[in-house]
C-alpha positions as CSV (number, residue, x, y, z in Angstrom):
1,X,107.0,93.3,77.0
2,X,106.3,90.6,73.7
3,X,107.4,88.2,76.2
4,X,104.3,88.1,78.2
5,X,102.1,90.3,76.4
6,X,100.9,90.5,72.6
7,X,99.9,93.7,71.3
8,X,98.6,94.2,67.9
9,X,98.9,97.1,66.3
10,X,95.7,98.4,64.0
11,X,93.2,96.3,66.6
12,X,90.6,98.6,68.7
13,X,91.9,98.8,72.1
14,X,88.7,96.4,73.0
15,X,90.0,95.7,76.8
16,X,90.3,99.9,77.2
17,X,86.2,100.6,75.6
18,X,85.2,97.6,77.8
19,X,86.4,99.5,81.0
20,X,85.5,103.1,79.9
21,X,82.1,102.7,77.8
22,X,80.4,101.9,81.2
23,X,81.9,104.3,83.0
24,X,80.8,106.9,80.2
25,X,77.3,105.9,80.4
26,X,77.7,106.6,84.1
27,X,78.7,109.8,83.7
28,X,76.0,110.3,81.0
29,X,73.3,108.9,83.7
30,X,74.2,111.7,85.6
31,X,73.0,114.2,83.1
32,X,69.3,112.8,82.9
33,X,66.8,112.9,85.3
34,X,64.6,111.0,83.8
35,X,64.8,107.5,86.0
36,X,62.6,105.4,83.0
37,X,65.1,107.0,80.8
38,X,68.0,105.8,82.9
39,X,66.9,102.2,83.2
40,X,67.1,102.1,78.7
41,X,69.8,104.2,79.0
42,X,72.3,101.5,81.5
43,X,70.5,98.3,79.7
44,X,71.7,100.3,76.0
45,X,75.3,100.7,77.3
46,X,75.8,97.5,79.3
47,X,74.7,95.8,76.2
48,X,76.7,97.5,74.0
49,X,79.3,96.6,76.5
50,X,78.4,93.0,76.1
51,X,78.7,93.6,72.1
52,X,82.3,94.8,72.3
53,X,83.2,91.7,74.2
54,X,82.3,89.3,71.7
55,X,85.6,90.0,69.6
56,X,87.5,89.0,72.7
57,X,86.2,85.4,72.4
58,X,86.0,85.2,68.5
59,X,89.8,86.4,67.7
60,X,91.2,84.3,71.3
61,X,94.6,82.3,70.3
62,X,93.8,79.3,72.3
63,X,97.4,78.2,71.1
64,X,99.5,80.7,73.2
65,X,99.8,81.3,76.9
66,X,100.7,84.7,76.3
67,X,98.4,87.8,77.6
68,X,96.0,88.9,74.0
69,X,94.6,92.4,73.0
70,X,96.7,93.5,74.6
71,X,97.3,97.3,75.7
72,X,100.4,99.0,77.5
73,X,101.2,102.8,78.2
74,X,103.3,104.4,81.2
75,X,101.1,105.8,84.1
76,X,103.9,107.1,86.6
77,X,106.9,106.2,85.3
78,X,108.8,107.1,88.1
79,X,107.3,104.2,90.2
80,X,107.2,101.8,86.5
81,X,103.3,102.1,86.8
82,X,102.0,100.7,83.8
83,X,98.5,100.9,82.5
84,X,98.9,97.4,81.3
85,X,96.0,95.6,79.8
86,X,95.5,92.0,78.7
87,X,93.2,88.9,78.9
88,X,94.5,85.3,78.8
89,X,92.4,81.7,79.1
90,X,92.6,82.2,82.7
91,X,90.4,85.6,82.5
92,X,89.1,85.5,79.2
93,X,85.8,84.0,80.4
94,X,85.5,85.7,83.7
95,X,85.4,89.1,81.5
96,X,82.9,87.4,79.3
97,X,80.9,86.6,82.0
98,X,81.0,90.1,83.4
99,X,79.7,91.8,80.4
100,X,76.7,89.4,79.7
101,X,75.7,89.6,83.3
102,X,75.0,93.2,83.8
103,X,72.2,93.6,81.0
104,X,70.4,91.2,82.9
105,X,71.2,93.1,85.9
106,X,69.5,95.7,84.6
107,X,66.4,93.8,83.2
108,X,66.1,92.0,86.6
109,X,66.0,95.8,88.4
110,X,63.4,97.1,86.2
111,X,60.6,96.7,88.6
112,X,62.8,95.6,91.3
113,X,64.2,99.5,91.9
114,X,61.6,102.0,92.1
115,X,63.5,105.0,94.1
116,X,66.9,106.7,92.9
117,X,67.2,104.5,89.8
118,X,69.7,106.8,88.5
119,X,72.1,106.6,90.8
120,X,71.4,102.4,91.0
121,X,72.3,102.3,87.6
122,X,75.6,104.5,87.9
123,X,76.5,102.0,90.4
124,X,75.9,99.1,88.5
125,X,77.8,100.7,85.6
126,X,80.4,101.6,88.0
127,X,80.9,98.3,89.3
128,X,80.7,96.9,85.4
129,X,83.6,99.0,84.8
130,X,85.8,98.1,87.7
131,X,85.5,94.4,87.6
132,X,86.1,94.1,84.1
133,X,89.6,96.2,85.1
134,X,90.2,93.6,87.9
135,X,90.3,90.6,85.4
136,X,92.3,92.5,82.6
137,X,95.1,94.3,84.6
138,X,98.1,93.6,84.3
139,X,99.9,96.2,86.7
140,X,99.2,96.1,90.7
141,X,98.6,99.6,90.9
142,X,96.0,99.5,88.2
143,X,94.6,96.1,89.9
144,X,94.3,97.6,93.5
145,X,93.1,100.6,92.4
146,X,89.6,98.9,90.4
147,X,89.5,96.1,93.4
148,X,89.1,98.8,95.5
149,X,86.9,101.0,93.4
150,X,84.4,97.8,93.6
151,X,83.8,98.7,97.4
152,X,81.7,101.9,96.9
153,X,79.2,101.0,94.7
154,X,78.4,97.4,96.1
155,X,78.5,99.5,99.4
156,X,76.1,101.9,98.5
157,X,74.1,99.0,96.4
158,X,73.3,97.2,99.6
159,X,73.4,100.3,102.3
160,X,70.9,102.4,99.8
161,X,68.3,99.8,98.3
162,X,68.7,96.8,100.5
163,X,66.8,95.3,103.1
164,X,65.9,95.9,106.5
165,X,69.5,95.1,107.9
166,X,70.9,96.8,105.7
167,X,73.1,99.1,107.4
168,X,74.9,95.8,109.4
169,X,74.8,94.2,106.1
170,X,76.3,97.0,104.3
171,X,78.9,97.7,107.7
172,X,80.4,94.1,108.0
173,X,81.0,93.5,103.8
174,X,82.9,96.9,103.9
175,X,84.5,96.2,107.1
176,X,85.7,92.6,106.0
177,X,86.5,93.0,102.3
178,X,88.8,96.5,104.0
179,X,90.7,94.2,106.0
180,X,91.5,92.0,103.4
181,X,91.9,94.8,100.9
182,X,94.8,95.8,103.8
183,X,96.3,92.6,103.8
184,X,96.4,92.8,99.6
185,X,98.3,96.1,99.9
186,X,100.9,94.6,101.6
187,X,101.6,91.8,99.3
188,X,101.9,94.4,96.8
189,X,104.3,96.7,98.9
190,X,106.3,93.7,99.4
191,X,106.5,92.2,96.1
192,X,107.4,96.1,94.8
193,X,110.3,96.6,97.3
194,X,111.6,93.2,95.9
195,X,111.2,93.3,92.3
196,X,111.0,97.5,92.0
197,X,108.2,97.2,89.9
198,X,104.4,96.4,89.9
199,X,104.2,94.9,86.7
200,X,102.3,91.0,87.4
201,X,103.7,89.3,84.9
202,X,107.3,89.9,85.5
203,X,107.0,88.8,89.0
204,X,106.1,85.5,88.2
205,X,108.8,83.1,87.7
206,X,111.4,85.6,89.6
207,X,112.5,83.5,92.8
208,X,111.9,84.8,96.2
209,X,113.5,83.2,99.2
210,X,111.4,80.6,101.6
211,X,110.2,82.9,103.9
212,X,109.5,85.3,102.2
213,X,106.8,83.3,99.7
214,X,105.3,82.5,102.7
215,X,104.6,85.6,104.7
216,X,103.3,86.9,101.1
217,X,101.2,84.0,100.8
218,X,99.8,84.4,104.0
219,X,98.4,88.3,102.8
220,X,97.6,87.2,99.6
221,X,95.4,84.1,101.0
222,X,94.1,85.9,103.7
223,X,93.1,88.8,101.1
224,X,91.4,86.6,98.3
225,X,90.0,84.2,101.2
226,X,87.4,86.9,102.2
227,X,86.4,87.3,99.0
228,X,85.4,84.2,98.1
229,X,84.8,83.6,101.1
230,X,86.0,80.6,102.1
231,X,85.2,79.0,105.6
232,X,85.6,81.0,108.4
233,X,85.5,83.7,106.6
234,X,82.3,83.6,105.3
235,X,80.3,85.4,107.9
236,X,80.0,88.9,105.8
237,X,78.2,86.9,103.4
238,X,74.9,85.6,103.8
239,X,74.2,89.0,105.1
240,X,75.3,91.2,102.1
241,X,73.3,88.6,100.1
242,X,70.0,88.5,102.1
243,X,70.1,92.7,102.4
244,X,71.1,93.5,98.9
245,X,68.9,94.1,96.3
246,X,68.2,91.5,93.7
247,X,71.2,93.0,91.1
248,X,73.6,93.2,94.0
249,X,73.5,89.3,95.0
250,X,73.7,88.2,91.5
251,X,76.9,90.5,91.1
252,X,78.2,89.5,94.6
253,X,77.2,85.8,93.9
254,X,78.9,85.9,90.2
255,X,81.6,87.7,89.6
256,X,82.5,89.1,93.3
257,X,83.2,85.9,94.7
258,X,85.1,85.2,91.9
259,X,87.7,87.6,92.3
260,X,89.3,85.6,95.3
261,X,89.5,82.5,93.5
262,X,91.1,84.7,90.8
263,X,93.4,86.0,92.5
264,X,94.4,82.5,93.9
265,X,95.0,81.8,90.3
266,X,96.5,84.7,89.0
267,X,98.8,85.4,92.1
268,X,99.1,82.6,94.5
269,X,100.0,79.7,92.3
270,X,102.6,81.8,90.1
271,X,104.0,84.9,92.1
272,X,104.4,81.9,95.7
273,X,104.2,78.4,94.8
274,X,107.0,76.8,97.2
275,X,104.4,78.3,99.8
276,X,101.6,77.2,98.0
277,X,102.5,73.6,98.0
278,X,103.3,74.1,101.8
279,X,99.8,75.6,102.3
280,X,97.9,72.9,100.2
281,X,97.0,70.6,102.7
282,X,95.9,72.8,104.7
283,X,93.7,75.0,102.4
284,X,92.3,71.8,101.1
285,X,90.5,70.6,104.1
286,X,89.4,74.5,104.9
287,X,87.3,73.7,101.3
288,X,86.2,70.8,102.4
289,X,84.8,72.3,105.6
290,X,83.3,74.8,103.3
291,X,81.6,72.3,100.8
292,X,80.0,70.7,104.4
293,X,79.2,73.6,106.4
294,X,77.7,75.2,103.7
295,X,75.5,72.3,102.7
296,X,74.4,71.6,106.2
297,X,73.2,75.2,106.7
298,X,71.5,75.9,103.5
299,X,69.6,72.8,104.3
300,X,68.3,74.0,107.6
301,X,67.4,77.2,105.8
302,X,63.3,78.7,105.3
303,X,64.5,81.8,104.1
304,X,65.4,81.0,100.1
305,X,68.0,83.8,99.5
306,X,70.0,82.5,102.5
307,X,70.0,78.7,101.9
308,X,71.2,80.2,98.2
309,X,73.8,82.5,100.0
310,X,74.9,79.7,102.2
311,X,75.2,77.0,99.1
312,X,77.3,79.7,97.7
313,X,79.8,78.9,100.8
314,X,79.6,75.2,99.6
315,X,80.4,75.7,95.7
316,X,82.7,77.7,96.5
317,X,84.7,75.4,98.4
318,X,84.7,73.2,95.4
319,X,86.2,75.8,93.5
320,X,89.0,76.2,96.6
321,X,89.5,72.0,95.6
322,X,89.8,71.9,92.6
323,X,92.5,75.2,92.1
324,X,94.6,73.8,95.0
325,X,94.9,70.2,94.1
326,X,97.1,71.3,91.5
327,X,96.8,69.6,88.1
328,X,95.0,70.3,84.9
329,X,92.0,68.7,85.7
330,X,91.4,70.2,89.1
331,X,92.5,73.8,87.9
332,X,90.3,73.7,84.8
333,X,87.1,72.0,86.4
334,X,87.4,75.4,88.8
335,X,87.4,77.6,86.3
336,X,84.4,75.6,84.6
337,X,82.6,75.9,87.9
338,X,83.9,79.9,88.8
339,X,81.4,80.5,85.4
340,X,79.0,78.0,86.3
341,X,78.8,79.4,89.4
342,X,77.9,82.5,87.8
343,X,75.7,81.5,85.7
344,X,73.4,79.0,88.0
345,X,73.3,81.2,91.0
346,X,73.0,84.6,89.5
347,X,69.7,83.0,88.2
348,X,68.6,81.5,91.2
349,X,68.9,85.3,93.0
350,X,67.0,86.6,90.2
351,X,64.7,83.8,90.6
352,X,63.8,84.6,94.1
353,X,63.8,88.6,93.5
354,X,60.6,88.2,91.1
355,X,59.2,86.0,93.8
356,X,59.9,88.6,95.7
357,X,58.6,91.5,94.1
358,X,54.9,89.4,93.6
359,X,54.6,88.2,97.5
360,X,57.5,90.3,99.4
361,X,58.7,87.4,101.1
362,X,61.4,85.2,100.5
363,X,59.9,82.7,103.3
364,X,60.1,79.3,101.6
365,X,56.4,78.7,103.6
366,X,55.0,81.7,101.7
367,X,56.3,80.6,98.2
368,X,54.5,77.1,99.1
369,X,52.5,75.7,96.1
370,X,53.3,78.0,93.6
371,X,53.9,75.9,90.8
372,X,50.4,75.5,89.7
373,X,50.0,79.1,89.5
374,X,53.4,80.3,87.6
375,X,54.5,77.3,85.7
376,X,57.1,79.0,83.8
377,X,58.8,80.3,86.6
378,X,58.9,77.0,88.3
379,X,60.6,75.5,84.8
380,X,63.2,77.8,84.8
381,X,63.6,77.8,89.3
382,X,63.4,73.6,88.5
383,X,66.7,73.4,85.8
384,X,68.4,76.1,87.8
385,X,67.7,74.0,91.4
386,X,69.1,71.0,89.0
387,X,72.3,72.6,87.5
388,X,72.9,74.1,91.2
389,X,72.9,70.0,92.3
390,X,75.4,69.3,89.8
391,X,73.0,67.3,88.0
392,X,74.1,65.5,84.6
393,X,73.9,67.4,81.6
394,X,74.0,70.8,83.4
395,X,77.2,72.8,83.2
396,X,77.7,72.6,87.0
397,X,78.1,68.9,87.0
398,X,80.8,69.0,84.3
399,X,82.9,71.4,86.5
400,X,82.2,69.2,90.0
401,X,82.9,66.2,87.9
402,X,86.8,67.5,86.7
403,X,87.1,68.7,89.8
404,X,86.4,65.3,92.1
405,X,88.7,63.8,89.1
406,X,91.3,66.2,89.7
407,X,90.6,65.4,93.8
408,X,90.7,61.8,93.8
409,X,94.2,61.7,91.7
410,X,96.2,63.5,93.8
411,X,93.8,63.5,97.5
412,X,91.9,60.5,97.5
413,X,90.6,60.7,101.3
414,X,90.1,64.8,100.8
415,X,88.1,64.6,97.8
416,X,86.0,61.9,99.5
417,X,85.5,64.3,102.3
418,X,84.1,66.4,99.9
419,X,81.2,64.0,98.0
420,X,78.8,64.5,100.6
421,X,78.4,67.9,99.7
422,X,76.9,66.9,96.6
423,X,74.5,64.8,98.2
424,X,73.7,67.9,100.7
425,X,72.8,69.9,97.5
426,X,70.5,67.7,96.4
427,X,68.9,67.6,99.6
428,X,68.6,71.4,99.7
429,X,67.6,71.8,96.7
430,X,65.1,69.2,96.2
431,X,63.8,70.5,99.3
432,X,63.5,74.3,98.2
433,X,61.5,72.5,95.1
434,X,59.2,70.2,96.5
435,X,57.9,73.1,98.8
436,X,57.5,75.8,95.6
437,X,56.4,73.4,93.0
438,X,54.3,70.8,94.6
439,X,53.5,72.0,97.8
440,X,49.7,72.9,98.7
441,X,47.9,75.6,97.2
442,X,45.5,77.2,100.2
443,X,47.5,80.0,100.3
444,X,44.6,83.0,99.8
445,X,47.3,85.6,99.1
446,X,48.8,83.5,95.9
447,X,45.0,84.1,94.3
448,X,46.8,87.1,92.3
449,X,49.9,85.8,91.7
450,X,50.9,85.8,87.7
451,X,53.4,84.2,85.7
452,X,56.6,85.3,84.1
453,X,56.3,88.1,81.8
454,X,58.5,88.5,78.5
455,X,61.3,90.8,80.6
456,X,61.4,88.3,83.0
457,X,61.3,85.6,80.7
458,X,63.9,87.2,78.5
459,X,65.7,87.6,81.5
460,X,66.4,84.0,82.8
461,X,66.6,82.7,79.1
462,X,70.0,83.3,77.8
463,X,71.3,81.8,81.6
464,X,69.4,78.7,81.2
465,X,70.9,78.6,77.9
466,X,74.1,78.2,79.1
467,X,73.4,75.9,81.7
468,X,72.8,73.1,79.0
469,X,75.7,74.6,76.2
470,X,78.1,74.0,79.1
471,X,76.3,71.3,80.1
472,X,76.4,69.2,77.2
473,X,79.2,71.1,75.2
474,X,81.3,72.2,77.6
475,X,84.9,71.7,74.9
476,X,84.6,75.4,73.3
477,X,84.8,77.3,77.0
478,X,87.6,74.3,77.7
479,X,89.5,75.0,74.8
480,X,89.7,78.5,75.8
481,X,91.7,77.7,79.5
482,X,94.0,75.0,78.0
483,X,97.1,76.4,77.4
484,X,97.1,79.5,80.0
485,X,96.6,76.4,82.9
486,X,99.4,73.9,81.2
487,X,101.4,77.3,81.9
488,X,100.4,78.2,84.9
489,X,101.1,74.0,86.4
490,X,104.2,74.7,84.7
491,X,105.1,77.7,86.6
492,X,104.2,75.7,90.1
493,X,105.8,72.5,88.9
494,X,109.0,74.3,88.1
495,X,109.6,76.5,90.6
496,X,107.8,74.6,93.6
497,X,110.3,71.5,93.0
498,X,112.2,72.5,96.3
499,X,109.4,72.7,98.6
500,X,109.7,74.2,101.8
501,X,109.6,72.5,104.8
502,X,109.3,74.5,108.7
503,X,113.2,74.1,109.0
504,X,114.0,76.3,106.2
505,X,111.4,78.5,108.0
506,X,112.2,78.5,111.0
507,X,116.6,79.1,111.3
């Protein structure tokens, strides 16, 4: 177990309260009936949450590979189910980003949700609970069990409070995030019935013959492609994002979508990568069909959470680009831009749900001219709209630029493929702005319209924050992923040197 995993004893089992404390406040919700009451109640506990975190990043050794705080106990020891726990540089700031997310969650449903807020917030808490398991376990069991338990609550998020679609909305992301759930299940069946055990880090590094990387690949890829979701399997999305209430697109938008191109990292590249290296070409030009189809719709988009759902598609695909062209400055630049991501677009969502709640439209021709009217919101919709283009000095353009680097030294005529999706997201962008902010004024129904209160203000602040920290000091999140990716090249490098071609596939 110390050869993979470092457990200390005397330290608080920090990875354990960060996956229970939300699901206790859950269970607390459920004994108040007092909804007011249960909006303080989620914001107190997913900020607490938040708190607990912070030891993660403060006592991180960016020195070793190996998985930190770590936590192990037997679970069904007949099967070797493990309740495994541990965070490395791969994870480290995807849990990070989980935990300061969901207080803003909250603060950006405070208005938002005016029926059943109890039960909203035991989802949200719910979903805090189970995605923070997904990036921290270490055992398949434990991971398939919390991917799954993610379903529910985003199901009922959308079916319960969203829009008026939402019953297709709700139907088609359960639907399509099942089938690849299935396909997940039997990567994990097959990988058990090898290794006769579902511990992660053991299978990685064991050898597995050609054919057998492949046909796992294929249900891994296919599993994790949905999720994030690359092209053609995007469809489920800019529905769940347009139907869901304000909290559930950030949370789909941030760390959902994030969990594909985690587990392209976590399980792809390690567990299969003579089949990843086969695959690369391939998956490389899907992104950059991504990075271009989704640039070209959000462009012809009036309604702003779908051209922000469909530029989703497009970042995404960078994301795809940089993790598959396979060296350090590729890999890295993805995981800059998996937070970024997170960041920049779980603000715009938020963004367009307090537009939302003042003129209930999201019609890009009803928002027209705003700017005058609400001049802080327009600030903080302007840096977000920049940081979303990749513009210098925002973090997003720091994690576009490695990646492009990490393109063009490995896949020159792919990576320029992919430049004009940058210039797309300008377009879009710009676009979106110059209607809000300097569009006409005439509009008699904006006569009412006020600006950003202190929740809301207090809400977008600490994102826009880190929109410039990454932006312009992007080495302390950097340092953090280092080592963990060095290792995790090393692990391709090393056992991918044989490659696999379609003779040794096909006898």
């Amino acid at each position: 177990m110390n050869d993979f995993l470092i457990i200390k004893d005397g330290v608080a089992p920090f990875l354990s309260i960060l996956i229970f404390l939300p699901l206790a406040g859950a269970l607390l919700l459920f004994l108040t009936g007092n909804e007011n009451f249960a909006r303080f109640l989620a914001l107190i506990v997913t900020l607490l949450t938040a708190a607990v975190s912070m030891p993660l990043y403060f006592g991180f050794d960016t020195t070793t590979a190996k998985y930190q705080f770590g936590e192990h106990h037997a679970w069904i020891p007949a099967f070797d189910i493990n309740y495994t726990l541990g965070v490395d540089g791969i994870s480290l700031l995807l849990v990070l980003m989980t935990t300061l997310l969901m207080p803003l969650c909250v603060l950006g449903s405070w208005k938002y949700i005016q029926k059943r807020v109890r039960e909203f917030m035991v989802c949200l808490l719910i979903m805090e609970a189970s995605m923070i398991g997904v990036f921290v376990a270490l055992d398949f069991v434990l991971f398939y069990v919390l991917w799954e338990a993610m379903l529910i609550p985003m199901y009922l998020l959308i079916a319960i409070w969203g829009g008026p679609r939402k019953t297709y909305a709700s139907i088609k992301f359960f639907l399509y995030t099942l089938a690849g759930s299935v396909m997940l299940l039997v990567a994990i069946i097959a990988l058990y019935l090898h290794n006769n055990s579902f511990s992660i880090p053991m299978m990685m590094g064991q050898e597995y013959s050609s054919l057998f990387q492949v046909l796992v690949f294929l249900a891994f890829f296919l599993a994790f492609a949905i999720k994030v979701p690359m092209f053609p399997f995007h469809t489920w999305l800019p529905a769940a994002h347009v139907e869901a209430p304000t909290a559930g697109s950030v949370i789909l938008a941030s760390v959902l979508l994030k969990m594909g191109t985690y587990g392209f990292l976590r399980f792809c590249l390690p567990i299969t990568p003579e089949a990843t290296l086969f695959f690369v070409p391939y998956i490389l030009w899907l992104s950059v069909a991504g990075i271009l189809y989704g640039g070209f719709t959000a462009l012809a988009q009036s309604d702003m959470k779908k051209l922000i759902a469909y530029s989703s598609v497009g970042h995404m695909g960078f994301v795809t680009l940089g993790i598959f062209v396979l060296n350090k400055n590729g890999i890295e630049g993805a995981i800059l831009q998996m937070i970024n991501h997170g960041v920049t677009t779980g603000a715009l969502f938020l963004c367009v749900g307090m537009i939302y709640e003042r003129t209930h439209s999201r019609e890009l021709a009803d928002a027209t001219g705003i700017g005058k009217l609400m001049p802080w919101y327009v600030t903080f919709l302007g840096f977000f709209s920049l940081s979303s283009l990749a513009f210098p000095g925002t973090n997003s353009f720091v994690g576009e630029f490695l990646i492009l680097v990490g393109g063009f030294t490995k896949y020159k005529i792919i990576a320029g493929c992919a430049i004009p999706g940058a210039v797309l997201a300008a377009a879009y962008m710009l676009r979106m702005l110059q209607k809000v902010v300097w569009g006409g004024t005439n509009n008699p129904a904006h006569s009412g319209l006020g600006d950003l209160n202190m929740r809301e203000i207090a809400t977008l602040a600490p994102l826009l924050l880190f929109v410039f920290w990454i932006g312009l000091s992007p080495e302390p999140f950097m340092e953090i992923m280092h080592t963990s990716v060095a290792n995790l090249l090393d692990q391709v490098n090393s056992a991918g040197g044989a490659g696999i071609s379609m003779a040794t596939l096909i006898p």
